[in-house]
N, C-alpha and C positions, 0 to 999 in steps of 0.2 A: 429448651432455652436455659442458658445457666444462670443461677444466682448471681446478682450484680446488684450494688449501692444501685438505690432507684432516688431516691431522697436525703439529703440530710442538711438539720438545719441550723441556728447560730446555736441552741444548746446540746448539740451533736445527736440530737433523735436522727435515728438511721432508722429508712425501711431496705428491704429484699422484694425485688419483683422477681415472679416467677409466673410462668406459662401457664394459663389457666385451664385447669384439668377438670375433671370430674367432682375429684374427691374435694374440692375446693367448692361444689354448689350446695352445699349446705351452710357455709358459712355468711358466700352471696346473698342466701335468701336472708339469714337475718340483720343484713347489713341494709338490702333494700327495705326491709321493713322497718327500720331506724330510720328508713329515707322517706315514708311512709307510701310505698310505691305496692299496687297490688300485687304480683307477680308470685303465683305459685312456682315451687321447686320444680312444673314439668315445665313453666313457661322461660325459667331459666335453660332448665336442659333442652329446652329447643333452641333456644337464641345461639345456646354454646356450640350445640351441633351443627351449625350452620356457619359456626364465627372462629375466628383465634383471638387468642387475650391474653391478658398478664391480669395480677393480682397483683397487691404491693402487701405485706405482710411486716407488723411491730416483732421483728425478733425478741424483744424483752418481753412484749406480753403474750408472744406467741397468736398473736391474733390479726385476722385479714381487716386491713383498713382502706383499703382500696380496691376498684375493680373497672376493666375498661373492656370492651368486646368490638372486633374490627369485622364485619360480615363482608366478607367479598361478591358481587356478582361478574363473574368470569377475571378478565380484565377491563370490563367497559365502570364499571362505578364500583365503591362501600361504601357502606355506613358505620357511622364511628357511633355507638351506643353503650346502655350498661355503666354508664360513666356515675361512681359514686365514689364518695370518700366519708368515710367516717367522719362523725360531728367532732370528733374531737381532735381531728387534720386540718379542718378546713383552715382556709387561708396561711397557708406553710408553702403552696409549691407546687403540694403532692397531685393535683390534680392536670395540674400545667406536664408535669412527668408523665403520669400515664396519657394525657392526649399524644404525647411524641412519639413512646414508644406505637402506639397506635397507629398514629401516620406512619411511623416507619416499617409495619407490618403491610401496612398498603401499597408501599410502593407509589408508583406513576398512576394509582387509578385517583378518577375524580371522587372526591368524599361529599357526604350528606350525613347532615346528622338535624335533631330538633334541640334546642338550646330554651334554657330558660332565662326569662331577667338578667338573675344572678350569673349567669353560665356567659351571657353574652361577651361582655366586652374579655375573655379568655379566648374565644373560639374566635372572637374579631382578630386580634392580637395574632392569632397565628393562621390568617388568609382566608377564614370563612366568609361568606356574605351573607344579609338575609337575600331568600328569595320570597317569600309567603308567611302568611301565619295557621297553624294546626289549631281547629278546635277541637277538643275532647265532648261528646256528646253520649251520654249514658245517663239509665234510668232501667223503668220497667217497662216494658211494653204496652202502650197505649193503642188504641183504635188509629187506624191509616187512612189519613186523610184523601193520597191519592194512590195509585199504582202504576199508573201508565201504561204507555201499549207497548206492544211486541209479543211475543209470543216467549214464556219466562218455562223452563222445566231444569230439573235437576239432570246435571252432568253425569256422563257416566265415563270408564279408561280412555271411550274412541275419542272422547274429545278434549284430552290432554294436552294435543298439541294444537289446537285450535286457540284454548287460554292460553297457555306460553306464548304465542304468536303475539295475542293482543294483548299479553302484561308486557311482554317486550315493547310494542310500540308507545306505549302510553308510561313504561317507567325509561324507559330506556339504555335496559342491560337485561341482560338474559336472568333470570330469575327462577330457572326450573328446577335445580334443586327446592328452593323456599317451597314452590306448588305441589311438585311430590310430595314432600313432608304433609304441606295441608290436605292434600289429600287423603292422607295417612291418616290423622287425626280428626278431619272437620269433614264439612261436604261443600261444594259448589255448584250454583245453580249457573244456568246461561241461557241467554238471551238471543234470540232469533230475531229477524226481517227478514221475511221471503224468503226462509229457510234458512241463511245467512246466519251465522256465528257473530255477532255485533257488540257481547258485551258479556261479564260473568262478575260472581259475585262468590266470595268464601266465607263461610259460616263455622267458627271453633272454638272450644272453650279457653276462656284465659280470664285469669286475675278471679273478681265476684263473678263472674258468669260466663257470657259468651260473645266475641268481638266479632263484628262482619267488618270484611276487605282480606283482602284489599275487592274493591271495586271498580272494575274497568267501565265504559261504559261510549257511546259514540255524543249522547247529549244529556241534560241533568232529565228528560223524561224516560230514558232509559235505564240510568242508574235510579230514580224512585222503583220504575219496572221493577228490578232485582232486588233493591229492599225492601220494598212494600210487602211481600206474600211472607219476606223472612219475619219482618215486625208480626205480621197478623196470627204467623202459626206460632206465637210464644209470649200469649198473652198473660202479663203478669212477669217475668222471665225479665234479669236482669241482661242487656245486651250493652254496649258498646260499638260507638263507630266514631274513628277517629276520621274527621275531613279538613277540606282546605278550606280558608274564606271564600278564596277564588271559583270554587265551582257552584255557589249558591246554593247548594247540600242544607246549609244547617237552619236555616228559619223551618223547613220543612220536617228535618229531624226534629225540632221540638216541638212541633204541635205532632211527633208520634208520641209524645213522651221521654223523647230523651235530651235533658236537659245540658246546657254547655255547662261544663264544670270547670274547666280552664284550657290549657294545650301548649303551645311552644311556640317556637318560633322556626319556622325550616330554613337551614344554612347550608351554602354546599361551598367546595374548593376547588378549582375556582368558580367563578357565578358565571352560567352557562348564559349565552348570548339571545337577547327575549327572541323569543316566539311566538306569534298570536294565536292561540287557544283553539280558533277556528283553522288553522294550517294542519292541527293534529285530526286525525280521523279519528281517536278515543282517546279518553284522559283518566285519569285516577280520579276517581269519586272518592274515595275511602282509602287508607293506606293498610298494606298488611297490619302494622304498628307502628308505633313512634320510633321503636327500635330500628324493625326494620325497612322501615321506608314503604 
């Protein structure tokens, strides 16, 4: 992507957006940490690996002020995340610019992204809706109140395609890059009935510690099934699990210890036509991230 005016405003500050590389994630990471956002430089280098983006960059002070990341799944959905702007941009524009060039990296697919407060009436403005709200639940691992039945053991390669099948039906776009990669880095367990493949759950390090999701699962005793053995073997052990209100997940997370600390607001473009809950045969208990959905 070539350099191009990305911004400029009535006292002619100009930025430069450019295609966001590699050599650009070190400056990301100290820009999210001005954002006060956990994210290690490898949880960067994952998201970028998976995404395309721009960067907006202060030619005068030679410094990155912005950053936006588009993750494609096939052509069924993206997610529009990584959305930051320097404290000392905000409110100029620059942020309204990189959501565009973002959509415009997307194309015709449907967008998701989590929006904050602040972020909201932006993402309103340009076709978002809410559909849910994301709480953030993290702490140390506490005692497990319950586990639930099914029959729970760690995955192994043969049943790769067995998760893809059931993140596909429960996110609703093929996601098997994302699960390679977690399986690269993290492990997953999965969840039996009568031998039946019914649900799975991924375990990887990110930010303070270590995030479970995404979490597929056929009912909320299901998805406990799959967190419950992950809480109990990492006692003490900072974890994370991002859920939805809607699946009744989080009163449970915090009698394990993991306390609601805030979340977002999840928005998609356009807002998909309801469906009741009980029509799906599995749902997202847990999101891979906020990022990525």
């Amino acid at each position: 992507m070539s350099k191009q005016a990305c911004k400029q405003t009535a006292n002619e500050r100009t930025v430069h957006c450019l295609a966001f590389e590699p050599t650009h994630l070190t400056d990301a990471l100290a820009l999210s940490r001005q954002a006060q956002w956990p994210h290690r430089l490898d949880d960067w280098a994952l998201t970028l690996a998976l995404s395309q983006g721009l960067v907006a960059v202060d030619p005068e002070a030679s410094q990155l002020v912005g950053t936006v990341l588009m993750t494609p799944y096939g052509d069924d959905a993206a997610t529009i995340n990584m959305v930051i702007v320097d404290e000392g941009w905000r409110g100029q524009g620059l942020g309204r610019r990189l959501m565009d060039e973002a959509m415009a990296l997307a194309g015709d697919r449907p967008l998701r992204l989590v929006a904050t407060r602040e972020g909201l009436p932006l993402y309103e403005k340009l076709g978002f809706r809410e559909v849910g709200t994301v709480l953030q639940h993290q702490g140390e691992a506490g005692p497990v109140t319950f586990i639930g039945a099914g029959e729970v053991a760690p995955a192994d390669a043969g049943d790769r395609a067995a998760i893809a099948a059931l993140d596909r039906q429960a996110f609703g776009a093929d996601r098997g890059r994302l699960l390679d990669r977690f399986a690269e880095i993290g492990a997953f367990t999965l969840l039996r009935r009568n031998g039946i493949p019914v649900g799975f759950a991924a375990l990887r390090d990110f930010g303070r510690g270590q995030v479970i999701g995404p979490v597929v699962a056929p009912d909320l005793d299901g998805a406990k099934a799959l967190i419950g053995p992950i809480i109990a073997a990492h006692p003490g052990k900072f974890l994370r699990v991002d859920t939805t209100a809607d699946t009744g997940l989080a009163p449970w997370l915090a009698d394990c210890g993991l306390r609601h600390v805030g979340g977002g607001i999840a928005m998609r473009r356009p807002a998909p036509r309801p469906t009741p809950q009980s029509a799906a045969p599995v749902l997202t208990y847990a999101l891979a991230s906020q990022a990525l959905g």
